[in-house]
C-alpha positions, 0 to 999 in steps of 0.5 A: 700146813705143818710148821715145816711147811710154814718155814720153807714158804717163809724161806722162800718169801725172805725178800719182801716184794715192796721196799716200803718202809713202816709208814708206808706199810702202816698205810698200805694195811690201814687202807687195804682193811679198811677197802674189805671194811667199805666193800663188805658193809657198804656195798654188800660185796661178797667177802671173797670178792672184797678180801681180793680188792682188798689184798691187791689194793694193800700191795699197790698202796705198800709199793709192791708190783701189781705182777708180784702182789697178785704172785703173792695172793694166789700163793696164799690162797692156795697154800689156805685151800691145800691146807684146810679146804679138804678138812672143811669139805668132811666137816660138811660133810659129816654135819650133814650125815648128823643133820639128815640121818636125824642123829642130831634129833636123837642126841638133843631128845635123849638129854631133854628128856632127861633135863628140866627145871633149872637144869634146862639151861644146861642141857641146852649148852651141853647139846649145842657144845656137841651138835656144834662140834661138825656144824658150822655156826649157822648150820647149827643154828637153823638145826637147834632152833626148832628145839630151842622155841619147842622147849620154851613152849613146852617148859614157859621158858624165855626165849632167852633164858634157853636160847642164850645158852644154846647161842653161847654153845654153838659160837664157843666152838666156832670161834675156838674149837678145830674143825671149824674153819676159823681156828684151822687157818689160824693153826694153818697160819701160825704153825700151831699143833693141831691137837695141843690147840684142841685140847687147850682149846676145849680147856677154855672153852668149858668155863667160857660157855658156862659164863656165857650160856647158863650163867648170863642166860639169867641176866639177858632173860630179864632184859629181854622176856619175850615168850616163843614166837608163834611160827610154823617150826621148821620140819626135823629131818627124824620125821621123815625118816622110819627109824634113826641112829641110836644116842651112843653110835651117834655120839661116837660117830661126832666125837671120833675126830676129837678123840683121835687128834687128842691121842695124837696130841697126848702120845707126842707129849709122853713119848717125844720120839719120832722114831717110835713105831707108836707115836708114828702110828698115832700120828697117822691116824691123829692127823686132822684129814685121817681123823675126819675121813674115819669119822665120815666112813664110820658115819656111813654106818653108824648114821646113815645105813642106820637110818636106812640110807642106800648107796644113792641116799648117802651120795645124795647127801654127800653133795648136799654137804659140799654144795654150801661151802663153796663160799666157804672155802672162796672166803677162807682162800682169799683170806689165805691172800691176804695173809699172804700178801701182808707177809711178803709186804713185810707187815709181818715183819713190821709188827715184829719189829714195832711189838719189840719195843711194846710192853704189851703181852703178843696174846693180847695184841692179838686179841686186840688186833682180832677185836679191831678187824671183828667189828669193823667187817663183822665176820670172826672168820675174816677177823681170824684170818686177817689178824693171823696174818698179822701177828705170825711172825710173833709164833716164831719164838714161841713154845708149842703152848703158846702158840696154840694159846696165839690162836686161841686168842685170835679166835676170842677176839674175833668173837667179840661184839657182833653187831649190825654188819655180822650176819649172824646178828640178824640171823638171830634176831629174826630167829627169835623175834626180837628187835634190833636193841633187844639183839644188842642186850643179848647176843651181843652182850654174849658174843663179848662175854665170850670174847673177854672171857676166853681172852682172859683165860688165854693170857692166865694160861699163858702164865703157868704152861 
């Protein structure tokens, strides 16, 4: 959603539709967070389901008519789903393409094979960066753990010391890097550029990975030597397949996107003039819907006729991609309520209204606000939503750098500290055999390694752009 658009559906929700005053509305958030919190830990609910409770139970505690507080929800969500879903929907599907067309295995043997030694470490948060660049973070996972135990196998390596970087790789782009859905409802929600957020996204992240992955790997390889487990590694899309993409056509393919929106980013800045025939041009094909498609359509070439793919095989996987994400897009919807219906609550407004007399910098009390939400629901994507909703209003006076850097610093904090109620804990922890502390010592510790660091790097930007 364009900043235009943000504006308008600010105007029209001027008016909050509760009269509570700070307390109140203090309450309202408190206890509508924590019902998510209860419903997603507790009770298994599903996080769709739990940020809807969640969302009604804050408009009836904030005071707000039950008719209003659902007005406001549905609003939300489909304002979230109209702006991002369509671009989550070609991510998947361009991940698939990548994961069956067996592009993802030609890039991760084509830079092993010309990796070891030391330089193993590093080759394995190069491939995760990119594999990671499409994927979503658990996709990514089921797709280069087969590569991270063989290469520890091969090599006698720790599962830590190649793991940890393929780990910190895959969880930077999650947590920073458009197209993933976290930063796309950030951007969504704050009225962040799309490409100045990517290219100071990407900024950041180089030495976030690079502290988190190579450099830690070496630490979290001591605390926890564990070799390889022995299991039946899961079967890779190439060796089903005759023949596979080569390693430029795929590397273009999945970095298309990325270049596209860059330029548009790059032609705004140098030449700043709306009515310039090239800057229209650059904007049309810089846009993140017309940059996705162009990559999938390429991709129907360059991946999948390139892997012998017919008509029926690329429709085939076309629907496998859009069948996961069903719950993706349910969760980043309802996400999209919530916001919504502290917006029109006038939490939003509150916050503005409290931070003034703060002397604390707006990107770390988003930060802080991300970390709070992360490890009470243990998700980073409903941490990412919550905590945009709540520090929006803050974008208002910002530059445009600086309110890419707020979504930045929303997607750091709602990295941080993955621990017991994340399902990505247990996804690694039962990837790699390890136990429930040996997960703390390692990905934990990385996951707030990532967040501290990027937070860091966020708030020093911040200072000289």
């Amino acid at each position: 959603m364009t900043r235009l658009s943000v504006e308008m559906l600010a105007a029209d929700t001027v008016q909050p539709i509760t009269s509570a005053g700070h307390v109140q509305l203090g309450i309202a958030v408190l206890v509508g967070i924590a019902t998510i919190v209860l419903l997603i830990t507790k009770f298994k609910l599903h996080a769709f389901l739990a940020l809807t409770i969640g969302s009604l139970v804050l408009g009836a505690v904030a005071g707000a008519p039950l008719d209003k507080a659902i007005v406001s929800f549905t609003t939300g969500l489909g304002t979230t789903v109209a702006g991002v879903g369509v671009l989550i929907a070609l991510g998947a599907i361009l991940g698939k393409l990548l994961a069956d067309s067996g592009g993802a295995d030609q890039i991760v043997d084509t830079i092993l094979a010309k990796a070891g030694g030391r330089a193993m470490p590093w080759a394995m948060v190069l491939i995760a960066s990119v594999v990671g660049l499409p994927l979503f973070f658990e996709v990514g996972i089921v797709l280069l753990i087969p590569v991270v135990l063989m290469v520890a196998k091969r090599g006698n390596y720790s599962v830590m010391r190649i793991g940890i970087p393929a780990l910190a790789g895959l969880s930077v782009m999650h947590g920073l890097i458009p197209p993933h859905p976290g930063p796309l409802v950030a951007i969504d929600a704050v009225g962040a550029n799309l490409g100045v957020t990517l290219a100071l996204g990407i900024l950041v992240a180089i030495p976030t990975v690079i502290i988190a992955g190579p450099v830690f790997s070496r630490f979290a390889a001591r605390w926890v030597d564990v070799p390889a487990p022995d299991r039946m590694l899961p079967q890779r899309a190439s060796e089903e397949l005759e023949r596979r993409p080569g390693f430029g056509a795929t590397l273009a393919t999945m970095l298309l996107p990325v270049v596209l929106m860059l330029s548009k980013a790059l032609v705004d800045i140098v030449v700043d003039d709306p009515t310039n025939i090239n800057q229209r041009v650059f904007d049309i094909i810089g846009s993140p819907l017309i940059a996705l498609l162009a990559a999938v359509l390429v991709g129907f070439f360059t991946l999948g006729r390139a892997a012998g793919f017919g008509k029926e095989r690329l429709q085939q996987t076309v629907d496998k991609g859009l069948m996961p994400i069903a719950g993706i897009l349910l969760i980043v919807g309802a996400g999209g309520g919530f916001k919504q219906t502290l917006i029109d609550s006038g939490v939003g407004q509150m916050i503005l209204d409290i931070s003034k007399d703060w002397s604390i910098p707006a990107l770390l009390l988003a930060w802080l606000i991300a970390v709070a939400i992360r490890l009470a629901t243990g998700s980073a994507t409903v941490a990412t939503i919550s905590a945009a909703g709540l520090v929006a209003p803050l974008a208002a006076d910002m530059s445009t750098t600086h309110t890419a850097l707020l979504v930045l610093a929303i997607g750091a904090g709602s990295l941080f500290f993955s621990h017991v109620n994340d399902a990505g804990f247990w996804l690694v922890k039962e990837y790699f055999g390890l136990s429930v502390g040996q997960t703390v010592k390692t990905w934990s510790v990385m996951e707030t390694i990532i967040s501290v660091v990027a937070g860091g790097l966020v708030l020093l930007l911040s200072l000289v752009i």
